[in-house]
NUBA-625572 format. One record per residue: residue number from 1; residue in three letters; z, x, y of N, C-alpha, C, O in turn. Coordinates in steps of 0.001 Angstrom, whole numbers, plus 500000, padded with zeros to 6 digits. Example, Ala and Ser with C-alpha at 12.3 -4.5 7.8 and 13.67 -1.06 7.14 Angstrom:
% residues 2
     k     r     n.up   n.east   n.north    ca.up   ca.east   ca.north     c.up   c.east   c.north     o.up   o.east   o.north
     1   ALA   507800   513190    494310   507800    512300     495500   507800   513200    496700   508465   514236    496681
     2   SER   507080   512850    497750   507140    513670     498940   507870   512900    500030   508039   513409    501138
END
This chain:
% residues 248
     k     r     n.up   n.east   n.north    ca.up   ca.east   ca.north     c.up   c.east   c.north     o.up   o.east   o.north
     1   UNK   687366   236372    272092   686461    237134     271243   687015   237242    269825   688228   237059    269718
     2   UNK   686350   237499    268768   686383    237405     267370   685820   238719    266243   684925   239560    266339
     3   UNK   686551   238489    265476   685377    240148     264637   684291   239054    264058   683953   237933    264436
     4   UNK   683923   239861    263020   682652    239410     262345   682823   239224    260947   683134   240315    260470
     5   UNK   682763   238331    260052   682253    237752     258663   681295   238218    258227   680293   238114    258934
     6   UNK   681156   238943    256872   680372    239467     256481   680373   239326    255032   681522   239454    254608
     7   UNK   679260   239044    253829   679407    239202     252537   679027   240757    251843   678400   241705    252315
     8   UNK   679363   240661    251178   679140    242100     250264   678446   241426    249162   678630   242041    248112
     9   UNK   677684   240338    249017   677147    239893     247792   677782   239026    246892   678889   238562    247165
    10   UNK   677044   238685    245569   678204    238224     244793   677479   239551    243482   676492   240155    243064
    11   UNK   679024   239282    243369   679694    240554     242317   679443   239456    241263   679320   238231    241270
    12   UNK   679411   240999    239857   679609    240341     238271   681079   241550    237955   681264   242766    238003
    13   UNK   681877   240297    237625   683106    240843     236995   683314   240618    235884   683534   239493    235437
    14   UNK   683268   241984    235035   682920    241628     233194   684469   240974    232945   685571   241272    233404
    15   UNK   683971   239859    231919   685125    239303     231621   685748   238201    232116   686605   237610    231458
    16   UNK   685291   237737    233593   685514    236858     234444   684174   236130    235150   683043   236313    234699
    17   UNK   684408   235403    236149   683086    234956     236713   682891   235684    237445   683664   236639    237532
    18   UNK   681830   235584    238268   680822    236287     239236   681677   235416    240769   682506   234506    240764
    19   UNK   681072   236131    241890   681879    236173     242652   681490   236205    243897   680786   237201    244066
    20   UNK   681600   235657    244745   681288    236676     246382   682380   236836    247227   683399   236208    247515
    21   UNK   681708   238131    247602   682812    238856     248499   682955   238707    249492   681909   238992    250074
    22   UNK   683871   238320    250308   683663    238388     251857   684528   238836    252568   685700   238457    252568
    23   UNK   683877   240013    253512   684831    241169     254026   684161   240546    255775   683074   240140    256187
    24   UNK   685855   240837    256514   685946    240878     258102   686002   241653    258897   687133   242133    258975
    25   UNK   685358   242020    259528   685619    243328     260702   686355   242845    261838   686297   241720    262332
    26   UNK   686885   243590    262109   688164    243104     262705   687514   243197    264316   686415   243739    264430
    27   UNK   688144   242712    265443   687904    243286     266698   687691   244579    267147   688556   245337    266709
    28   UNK   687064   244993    267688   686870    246406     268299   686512   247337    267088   686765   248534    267223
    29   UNK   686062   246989    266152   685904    247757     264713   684277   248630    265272   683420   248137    266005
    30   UNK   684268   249630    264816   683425    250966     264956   683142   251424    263916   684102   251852    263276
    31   UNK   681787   251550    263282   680824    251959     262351   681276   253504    261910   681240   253983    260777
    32   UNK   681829   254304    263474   681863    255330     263163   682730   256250    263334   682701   257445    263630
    33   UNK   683765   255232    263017   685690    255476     263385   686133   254762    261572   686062   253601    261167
    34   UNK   686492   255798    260983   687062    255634     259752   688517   254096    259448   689601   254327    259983
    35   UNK   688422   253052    258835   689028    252073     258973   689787   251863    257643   689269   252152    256564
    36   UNK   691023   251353    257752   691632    251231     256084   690960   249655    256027   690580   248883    256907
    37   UNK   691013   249581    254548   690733    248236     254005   691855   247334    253389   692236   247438    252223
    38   UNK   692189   246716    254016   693151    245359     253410   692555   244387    252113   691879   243376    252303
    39   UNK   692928   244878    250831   692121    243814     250012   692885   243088    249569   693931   243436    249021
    40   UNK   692432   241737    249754   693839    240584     249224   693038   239415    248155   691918   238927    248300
    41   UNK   693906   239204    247202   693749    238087     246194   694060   236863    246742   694787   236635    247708
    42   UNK   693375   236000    245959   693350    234685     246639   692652   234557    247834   693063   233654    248561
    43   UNK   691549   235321    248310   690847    235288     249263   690258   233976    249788   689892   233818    250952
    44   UNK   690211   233228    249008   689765    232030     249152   690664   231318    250491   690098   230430    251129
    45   UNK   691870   231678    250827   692758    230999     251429   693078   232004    252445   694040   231717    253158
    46   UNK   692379   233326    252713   692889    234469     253303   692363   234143    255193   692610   234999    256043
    47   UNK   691646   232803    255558   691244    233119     257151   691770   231464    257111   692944   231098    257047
    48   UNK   690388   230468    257173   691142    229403     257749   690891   228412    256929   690386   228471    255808
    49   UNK   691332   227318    257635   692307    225738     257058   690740   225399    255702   689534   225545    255902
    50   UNK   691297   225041    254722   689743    224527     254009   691109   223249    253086   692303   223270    252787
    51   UNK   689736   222151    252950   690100    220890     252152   691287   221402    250956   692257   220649    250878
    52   UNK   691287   222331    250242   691671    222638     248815   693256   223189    248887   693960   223217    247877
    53   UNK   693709   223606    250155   695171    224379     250738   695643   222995    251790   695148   221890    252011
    54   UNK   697135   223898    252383   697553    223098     253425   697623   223862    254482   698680   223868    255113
    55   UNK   696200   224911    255035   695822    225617     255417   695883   227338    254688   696526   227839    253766
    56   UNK   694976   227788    255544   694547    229059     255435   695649   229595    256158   696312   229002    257009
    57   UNK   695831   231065    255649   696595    231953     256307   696428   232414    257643   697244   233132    258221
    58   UNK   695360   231992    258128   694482    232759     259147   694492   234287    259536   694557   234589    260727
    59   UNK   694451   234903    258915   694188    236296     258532   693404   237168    259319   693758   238311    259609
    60   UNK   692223   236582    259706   691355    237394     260941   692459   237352    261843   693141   238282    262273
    61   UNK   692545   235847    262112   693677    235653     263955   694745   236815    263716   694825   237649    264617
    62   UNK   695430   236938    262798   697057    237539     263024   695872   239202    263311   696074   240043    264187
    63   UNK   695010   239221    262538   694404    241032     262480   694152   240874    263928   694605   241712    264707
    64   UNK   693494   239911    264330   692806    240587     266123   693485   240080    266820   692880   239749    267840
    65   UNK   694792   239743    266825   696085    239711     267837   697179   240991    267717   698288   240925    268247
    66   UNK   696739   242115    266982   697607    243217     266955   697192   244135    268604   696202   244292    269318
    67   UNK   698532   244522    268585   698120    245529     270026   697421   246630    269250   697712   246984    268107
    68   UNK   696456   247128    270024   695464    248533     269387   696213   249725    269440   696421   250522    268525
    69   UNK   696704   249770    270947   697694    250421     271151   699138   251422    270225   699586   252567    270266
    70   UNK   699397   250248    269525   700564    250472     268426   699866   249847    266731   700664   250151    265845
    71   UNK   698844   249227    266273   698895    249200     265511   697019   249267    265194   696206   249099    266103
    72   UNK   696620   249546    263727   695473    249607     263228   695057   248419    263109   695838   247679    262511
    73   UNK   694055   247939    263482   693698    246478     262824   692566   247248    261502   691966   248324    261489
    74   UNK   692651   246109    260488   692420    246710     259141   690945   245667    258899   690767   244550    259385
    75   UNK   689952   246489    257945   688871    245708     257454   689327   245230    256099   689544   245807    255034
    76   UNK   689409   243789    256564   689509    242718     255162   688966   242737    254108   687791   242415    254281
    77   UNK   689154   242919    253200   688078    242413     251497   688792   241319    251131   690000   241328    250895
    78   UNK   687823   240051    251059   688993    239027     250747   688213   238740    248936   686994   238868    248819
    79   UNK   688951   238423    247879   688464    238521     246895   689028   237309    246402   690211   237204    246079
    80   UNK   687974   236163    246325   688346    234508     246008   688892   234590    244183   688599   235569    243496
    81   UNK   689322   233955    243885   690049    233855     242462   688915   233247    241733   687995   232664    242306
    82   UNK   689033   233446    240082   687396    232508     239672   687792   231198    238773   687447   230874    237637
    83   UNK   688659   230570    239739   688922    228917     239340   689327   228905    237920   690505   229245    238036
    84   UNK   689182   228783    237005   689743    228260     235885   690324   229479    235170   691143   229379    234257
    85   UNK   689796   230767    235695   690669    231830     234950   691605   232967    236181   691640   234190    236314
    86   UNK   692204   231924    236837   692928    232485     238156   694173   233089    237516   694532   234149    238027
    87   UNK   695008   232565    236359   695816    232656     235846   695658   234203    235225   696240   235256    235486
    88   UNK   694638   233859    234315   693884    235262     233666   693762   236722    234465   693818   237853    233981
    89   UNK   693598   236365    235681   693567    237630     236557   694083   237789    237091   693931   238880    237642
    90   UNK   695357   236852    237582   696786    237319     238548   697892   237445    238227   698907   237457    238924
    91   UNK   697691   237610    236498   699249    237944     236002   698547   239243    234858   697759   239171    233916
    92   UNK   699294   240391    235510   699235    241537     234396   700146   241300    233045   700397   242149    232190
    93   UNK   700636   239742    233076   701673    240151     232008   701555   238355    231668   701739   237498    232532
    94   UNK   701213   238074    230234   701520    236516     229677   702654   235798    230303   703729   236293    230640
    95   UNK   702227   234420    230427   703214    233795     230649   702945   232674    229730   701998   231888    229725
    96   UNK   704250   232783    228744   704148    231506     227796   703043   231814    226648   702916   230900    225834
    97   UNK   702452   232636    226507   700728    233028     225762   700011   233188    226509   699137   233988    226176
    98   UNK   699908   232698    227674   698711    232262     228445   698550   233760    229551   699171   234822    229566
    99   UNK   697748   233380    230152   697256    234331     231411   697355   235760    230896   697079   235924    229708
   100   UNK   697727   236869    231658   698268    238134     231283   697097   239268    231451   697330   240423    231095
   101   UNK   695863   238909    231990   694577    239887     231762   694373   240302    233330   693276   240029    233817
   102   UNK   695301   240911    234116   695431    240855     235712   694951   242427    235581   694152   242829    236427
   103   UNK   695386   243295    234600   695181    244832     234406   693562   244714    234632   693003   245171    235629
   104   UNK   692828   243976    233468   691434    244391     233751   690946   243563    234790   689767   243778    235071
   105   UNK   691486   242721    235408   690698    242498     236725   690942   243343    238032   690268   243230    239056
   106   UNK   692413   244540    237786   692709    245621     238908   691722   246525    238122   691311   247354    238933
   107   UNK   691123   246751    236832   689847    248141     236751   688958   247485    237435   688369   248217    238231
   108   UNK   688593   246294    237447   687335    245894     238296   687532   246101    239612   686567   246424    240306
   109   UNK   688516   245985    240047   688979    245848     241790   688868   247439    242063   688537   247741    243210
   110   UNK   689070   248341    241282   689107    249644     241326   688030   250563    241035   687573   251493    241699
   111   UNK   687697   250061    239799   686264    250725     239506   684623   250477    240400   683798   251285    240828
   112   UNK   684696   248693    240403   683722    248362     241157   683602   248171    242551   682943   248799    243380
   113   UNK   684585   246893    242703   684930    246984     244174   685215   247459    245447   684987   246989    246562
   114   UNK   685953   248847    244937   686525    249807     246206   684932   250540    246289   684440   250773    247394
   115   UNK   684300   250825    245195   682915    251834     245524   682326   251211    246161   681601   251967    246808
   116   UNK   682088   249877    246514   680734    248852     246788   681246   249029    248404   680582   249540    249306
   117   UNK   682663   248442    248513   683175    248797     250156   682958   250228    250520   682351   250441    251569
   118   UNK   683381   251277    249777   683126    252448     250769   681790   252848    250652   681306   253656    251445
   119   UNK   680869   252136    249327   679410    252486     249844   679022   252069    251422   678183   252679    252085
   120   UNK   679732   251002    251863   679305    250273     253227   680168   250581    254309   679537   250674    255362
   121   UNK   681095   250727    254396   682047    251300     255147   682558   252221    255350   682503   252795    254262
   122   UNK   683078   252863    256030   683684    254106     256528   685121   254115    256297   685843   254057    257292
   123   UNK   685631   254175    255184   687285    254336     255010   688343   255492    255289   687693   256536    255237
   124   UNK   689175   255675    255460   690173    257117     255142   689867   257885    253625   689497   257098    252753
   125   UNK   689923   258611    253418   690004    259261     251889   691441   258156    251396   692251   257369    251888
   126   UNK   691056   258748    250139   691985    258238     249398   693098   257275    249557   692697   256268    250142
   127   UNK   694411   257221    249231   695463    256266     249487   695278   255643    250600   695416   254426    250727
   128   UNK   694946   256439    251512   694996    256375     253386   694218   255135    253421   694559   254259    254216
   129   UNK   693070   254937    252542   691994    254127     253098   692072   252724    252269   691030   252070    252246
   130   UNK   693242   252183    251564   693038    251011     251088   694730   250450    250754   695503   251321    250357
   131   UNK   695096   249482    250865   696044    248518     250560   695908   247648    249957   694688   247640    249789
   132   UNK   696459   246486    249250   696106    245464     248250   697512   244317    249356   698329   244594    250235
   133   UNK   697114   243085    248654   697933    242527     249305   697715   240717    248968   696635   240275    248576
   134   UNK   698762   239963    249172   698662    238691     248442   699823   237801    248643   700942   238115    249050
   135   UNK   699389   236668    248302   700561    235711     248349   701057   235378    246276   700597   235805    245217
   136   UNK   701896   234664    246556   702630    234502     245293   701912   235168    243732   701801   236365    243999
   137   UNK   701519   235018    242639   700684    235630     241829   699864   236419    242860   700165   235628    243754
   138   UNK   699229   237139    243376   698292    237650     244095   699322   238860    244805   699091   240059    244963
   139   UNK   700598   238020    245178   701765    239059     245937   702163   240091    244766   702198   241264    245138
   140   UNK   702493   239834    243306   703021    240431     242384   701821   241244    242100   702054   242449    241995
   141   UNK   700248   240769    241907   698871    242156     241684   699025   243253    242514   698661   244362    242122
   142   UNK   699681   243037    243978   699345    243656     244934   700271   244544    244724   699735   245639    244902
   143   UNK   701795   244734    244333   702494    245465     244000   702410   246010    242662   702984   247081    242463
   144   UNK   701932   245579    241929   701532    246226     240719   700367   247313    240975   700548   248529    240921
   145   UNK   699255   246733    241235   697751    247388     241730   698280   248584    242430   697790   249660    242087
   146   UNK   699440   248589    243596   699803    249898     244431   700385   250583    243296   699865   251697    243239
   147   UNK   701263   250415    242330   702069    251703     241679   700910   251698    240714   700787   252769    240119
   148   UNK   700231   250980    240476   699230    251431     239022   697942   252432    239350   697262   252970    238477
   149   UNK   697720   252590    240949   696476    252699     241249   697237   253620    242469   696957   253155    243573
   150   UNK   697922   254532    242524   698564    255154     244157   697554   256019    244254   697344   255600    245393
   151   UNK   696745   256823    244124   695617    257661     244454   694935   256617    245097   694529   257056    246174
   152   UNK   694602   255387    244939   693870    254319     245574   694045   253708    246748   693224   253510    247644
   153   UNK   695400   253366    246668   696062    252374     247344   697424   252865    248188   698018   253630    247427
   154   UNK   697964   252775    249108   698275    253082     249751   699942   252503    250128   700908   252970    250733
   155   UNK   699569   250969    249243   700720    250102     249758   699771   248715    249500   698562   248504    249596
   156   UNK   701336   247596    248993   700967    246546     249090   701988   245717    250147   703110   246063    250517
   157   UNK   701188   244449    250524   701576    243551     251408   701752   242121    250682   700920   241229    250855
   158   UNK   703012   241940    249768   703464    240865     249179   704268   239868    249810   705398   240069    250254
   159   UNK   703499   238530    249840   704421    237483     250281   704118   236689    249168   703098   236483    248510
   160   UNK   705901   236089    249117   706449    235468     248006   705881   235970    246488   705046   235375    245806
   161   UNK   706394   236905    246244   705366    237573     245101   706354   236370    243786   707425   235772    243896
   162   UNK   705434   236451    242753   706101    235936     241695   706488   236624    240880   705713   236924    239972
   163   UNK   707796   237128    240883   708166    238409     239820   709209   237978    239118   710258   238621    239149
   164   UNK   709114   237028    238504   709572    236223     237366   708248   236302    236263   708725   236408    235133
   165   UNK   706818   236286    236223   706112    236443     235694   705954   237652    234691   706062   238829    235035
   166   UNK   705580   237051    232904   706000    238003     231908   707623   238603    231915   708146   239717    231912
   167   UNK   708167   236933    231930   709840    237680     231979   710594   238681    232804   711440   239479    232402
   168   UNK   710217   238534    233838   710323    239814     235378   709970   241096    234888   710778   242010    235050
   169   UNK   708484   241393    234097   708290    242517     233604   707747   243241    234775   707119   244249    234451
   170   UNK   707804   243042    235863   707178    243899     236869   709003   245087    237268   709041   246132    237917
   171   UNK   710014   244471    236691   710596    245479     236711   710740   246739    236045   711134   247720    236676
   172   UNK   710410   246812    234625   710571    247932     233610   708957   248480    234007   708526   249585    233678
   173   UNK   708280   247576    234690   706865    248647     234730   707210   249492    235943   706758   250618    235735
   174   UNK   707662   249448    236817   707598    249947     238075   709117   250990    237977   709459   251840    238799
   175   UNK   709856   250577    236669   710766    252337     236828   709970   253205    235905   710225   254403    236026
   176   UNK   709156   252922    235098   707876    253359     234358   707088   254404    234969   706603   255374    234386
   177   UNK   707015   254159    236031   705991    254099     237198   706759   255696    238252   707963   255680    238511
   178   UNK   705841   256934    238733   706352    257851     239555   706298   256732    241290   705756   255627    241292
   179   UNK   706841   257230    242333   706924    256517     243241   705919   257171    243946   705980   258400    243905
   180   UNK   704975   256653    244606   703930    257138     244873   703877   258043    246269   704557   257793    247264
   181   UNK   703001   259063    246154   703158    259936     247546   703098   259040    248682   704106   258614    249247
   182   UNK   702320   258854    248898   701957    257521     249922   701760   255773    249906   700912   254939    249590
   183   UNK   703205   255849    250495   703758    254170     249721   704537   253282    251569   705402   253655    252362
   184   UNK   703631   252065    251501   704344    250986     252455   704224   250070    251428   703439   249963    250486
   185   UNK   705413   249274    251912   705346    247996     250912   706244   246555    251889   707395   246721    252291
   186   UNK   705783   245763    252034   706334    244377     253347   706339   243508    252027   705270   243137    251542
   187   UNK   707521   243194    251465   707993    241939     250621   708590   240742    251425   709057   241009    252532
   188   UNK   708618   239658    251056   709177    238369     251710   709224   237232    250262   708722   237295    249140
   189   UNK   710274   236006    251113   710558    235055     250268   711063   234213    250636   712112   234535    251194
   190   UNK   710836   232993    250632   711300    231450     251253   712343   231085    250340   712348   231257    249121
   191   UNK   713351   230489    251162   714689    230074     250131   714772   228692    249439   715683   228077    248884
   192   UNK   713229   228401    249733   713189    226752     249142   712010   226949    248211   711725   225893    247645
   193   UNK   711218   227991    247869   710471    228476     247010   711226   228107    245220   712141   228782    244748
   194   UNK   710524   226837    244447   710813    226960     243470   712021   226293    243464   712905   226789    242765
   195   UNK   712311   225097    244192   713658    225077     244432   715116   226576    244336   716206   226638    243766
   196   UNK   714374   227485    245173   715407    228265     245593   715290   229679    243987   715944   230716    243874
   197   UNK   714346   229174    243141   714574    230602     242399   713740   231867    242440   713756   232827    241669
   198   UNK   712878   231602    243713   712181    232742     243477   712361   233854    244190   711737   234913    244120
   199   UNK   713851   233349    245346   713925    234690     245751   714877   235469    245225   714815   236651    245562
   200   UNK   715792   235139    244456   716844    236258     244179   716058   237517    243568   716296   238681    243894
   201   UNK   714981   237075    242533   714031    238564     241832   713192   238966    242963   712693   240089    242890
   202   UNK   712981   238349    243853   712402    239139     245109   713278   239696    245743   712796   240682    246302
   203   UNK   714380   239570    245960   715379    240347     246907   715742   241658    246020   715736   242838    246370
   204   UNK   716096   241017    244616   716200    242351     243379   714870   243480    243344   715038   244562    242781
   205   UNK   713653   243167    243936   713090    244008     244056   712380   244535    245002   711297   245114    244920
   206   UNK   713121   244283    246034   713167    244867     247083   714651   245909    247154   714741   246737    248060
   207   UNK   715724   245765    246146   716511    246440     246129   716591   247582    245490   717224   248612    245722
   208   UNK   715490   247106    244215   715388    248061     243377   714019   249460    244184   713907   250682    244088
   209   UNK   713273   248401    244891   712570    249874     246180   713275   250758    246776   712865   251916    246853
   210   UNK   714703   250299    247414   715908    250880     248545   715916   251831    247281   715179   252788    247520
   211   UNK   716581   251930    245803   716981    252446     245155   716497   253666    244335   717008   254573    243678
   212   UNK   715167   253211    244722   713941    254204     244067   713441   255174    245931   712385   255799    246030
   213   UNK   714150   255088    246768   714019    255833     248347   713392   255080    249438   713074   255820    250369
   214   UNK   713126   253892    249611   712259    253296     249962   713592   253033    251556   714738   252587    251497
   215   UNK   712838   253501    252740   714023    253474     253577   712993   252421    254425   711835   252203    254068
   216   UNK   713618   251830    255576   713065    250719     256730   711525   251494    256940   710539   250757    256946
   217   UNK   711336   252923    257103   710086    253195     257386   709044   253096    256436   707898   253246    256858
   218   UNK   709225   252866    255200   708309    252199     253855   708373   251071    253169   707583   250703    252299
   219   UNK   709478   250424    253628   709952    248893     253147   710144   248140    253897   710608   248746    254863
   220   UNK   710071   246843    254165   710122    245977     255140   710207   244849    253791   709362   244719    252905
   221   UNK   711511   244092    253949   712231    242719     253444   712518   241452    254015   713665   241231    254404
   222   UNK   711522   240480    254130   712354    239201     254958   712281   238040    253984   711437   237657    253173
   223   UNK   713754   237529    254453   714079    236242     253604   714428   235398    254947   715147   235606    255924
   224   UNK   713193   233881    254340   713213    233214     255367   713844   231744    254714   713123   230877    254219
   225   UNK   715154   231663    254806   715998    230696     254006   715334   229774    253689   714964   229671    252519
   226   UNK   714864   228489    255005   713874    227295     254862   712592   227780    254651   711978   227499    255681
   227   UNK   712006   228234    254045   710681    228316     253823   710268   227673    252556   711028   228027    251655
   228   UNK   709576   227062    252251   708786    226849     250835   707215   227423    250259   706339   227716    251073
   229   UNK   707083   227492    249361   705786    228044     248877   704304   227875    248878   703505   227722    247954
   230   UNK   704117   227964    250541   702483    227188     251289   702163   228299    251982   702709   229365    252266
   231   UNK   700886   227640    252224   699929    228695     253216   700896   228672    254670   701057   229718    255298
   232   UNK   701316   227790    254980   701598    227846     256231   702725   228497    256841   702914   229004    257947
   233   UNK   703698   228275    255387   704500    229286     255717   703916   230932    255481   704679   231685    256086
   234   UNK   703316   231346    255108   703033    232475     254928   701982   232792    256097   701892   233989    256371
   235   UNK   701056   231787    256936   700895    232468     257755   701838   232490    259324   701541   232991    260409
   236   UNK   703033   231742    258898   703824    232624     259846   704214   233657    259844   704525   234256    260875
   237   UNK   704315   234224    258451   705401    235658     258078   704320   236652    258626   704525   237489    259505
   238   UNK   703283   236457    258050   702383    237363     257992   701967   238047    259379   702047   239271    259283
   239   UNK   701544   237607    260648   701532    238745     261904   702962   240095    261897   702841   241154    262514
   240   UNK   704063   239772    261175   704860    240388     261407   704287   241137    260034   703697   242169    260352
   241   UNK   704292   240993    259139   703787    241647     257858   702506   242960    258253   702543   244169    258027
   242   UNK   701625   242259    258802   700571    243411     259297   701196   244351    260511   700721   245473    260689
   243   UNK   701827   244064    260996   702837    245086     262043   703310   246314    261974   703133   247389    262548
   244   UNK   704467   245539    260454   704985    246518     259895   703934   247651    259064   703989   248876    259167
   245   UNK   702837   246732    258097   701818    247803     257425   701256   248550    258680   701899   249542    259024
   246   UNK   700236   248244    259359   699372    248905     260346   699959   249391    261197   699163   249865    262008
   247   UNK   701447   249620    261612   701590    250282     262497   701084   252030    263197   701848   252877    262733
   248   UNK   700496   252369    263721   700344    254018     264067   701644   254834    263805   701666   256046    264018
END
């Protein structure tokens, strides 16, 4: 058995292209049992194998293989990138001149997006009811989006985030930043990523979480030496990634 695929339309995102949304209900999901929402960038690549990747993450599968028992399975918002200005919206911070406009595509994710889902869905209040979450550029929104947006968001779920982007400015923003009342955060990083440079600033900020209080029950760190920077590795990490977030 399987959840269900569903669109929310296509969206107009000022400033960017237009869009459609497509959100998953997970197994055993109930209209009238309050559900958090998992929203992840790069949606395009967030369920299964398509021509353009070297597969999909498969994202439904890892959600409706959680025990119910011990963990929440979460309603997906998967939010596809808009092709030629992917750059533009997954880096809050220039790289080189270029990209750097990721802030106003998290007011859109915030202003428009979260209302349109809880117009249709049944969420937790506040923090409780939403997470952000992503692979590489998409991994670094998702941790940004949580400290920029913690009344919102709840926690992000970053694999292989790129936090070398805007000169590793995701560090001076985030001591910037109060630590939020309600904070999970699952970082990871392949040791063949980049020929090997992208995890030391991922391990640095996962250290710099330990340092700001972040103990095993709000942080979760894996470095997976042989890994490189694909879908496929990430949808291995990832059942363990939703584990640690959704646990009861």
């Amino acid at each position: 058995m399987k959840g269900r695929f569903e669109s929310l339309g296509r969206m107009e995102v000022p400033g960017f292209p237009p869009r459609e949304i497509t959100v998953y209900r997970p197994l055993g999901y109930r209209e009238d049992a309050a559900t958090p929402a998992l929203i992840v960038f790069d949606g395009q690549n967030a369920f299964e194998d398509a021509p353009w990747n070297t597969g999909g993450w498969h994202l439904s599968r890892a959600i409706d293989a959680l025990d119910g028992s011990a963990h929440v399975a979460p309603l997906v918002v998967a939010v596809p990138h808009g092709g030629a200005t992917r750059m533009d919206e997954l880096t809050p911070w220039p790289i080189e001149g270029r990209g750097g406009r990721g802030d106003a595509f998290l007011d859109w994710v915030a202003g428009a997006l979260v209302p349109r889902v809880r117009s249709r869905y049944l969420l937790p209040e506040g923090a409780l009811g939403a997470a952000l979450g992503g692979t590489s550029w998409g991994g670094l929104m998702a941790v940004h989006g949580h400290f920029r947006f913690p009344g919102l968001y709840g926690g992000a779920l970053a694999l292989s985030p790129s936090c070398w982007v805007g000169d590793f400015a995701i560090f001076d923003d985030l001591r910037r930043r109060e630590v939020p009342r309600f904070s999970r955060v699952y970082l990871d990083c392949g040791g063949r990523e980049a020929e090997g440079r992208m995890l030391p600033p991922a391990r640095a900020l996962a250290e710099e979480l330990r340092g700001r209080g972040y103990g095993p029950d709000r942080l979760m760190w894996v470095e997976d030496p042989d890994a490189d920077h694909t879908e496929l590795e990430w949808r291995k990490r990832l059942p363990a990634a939703l584990r640690f977030m959704y646990r009861r």
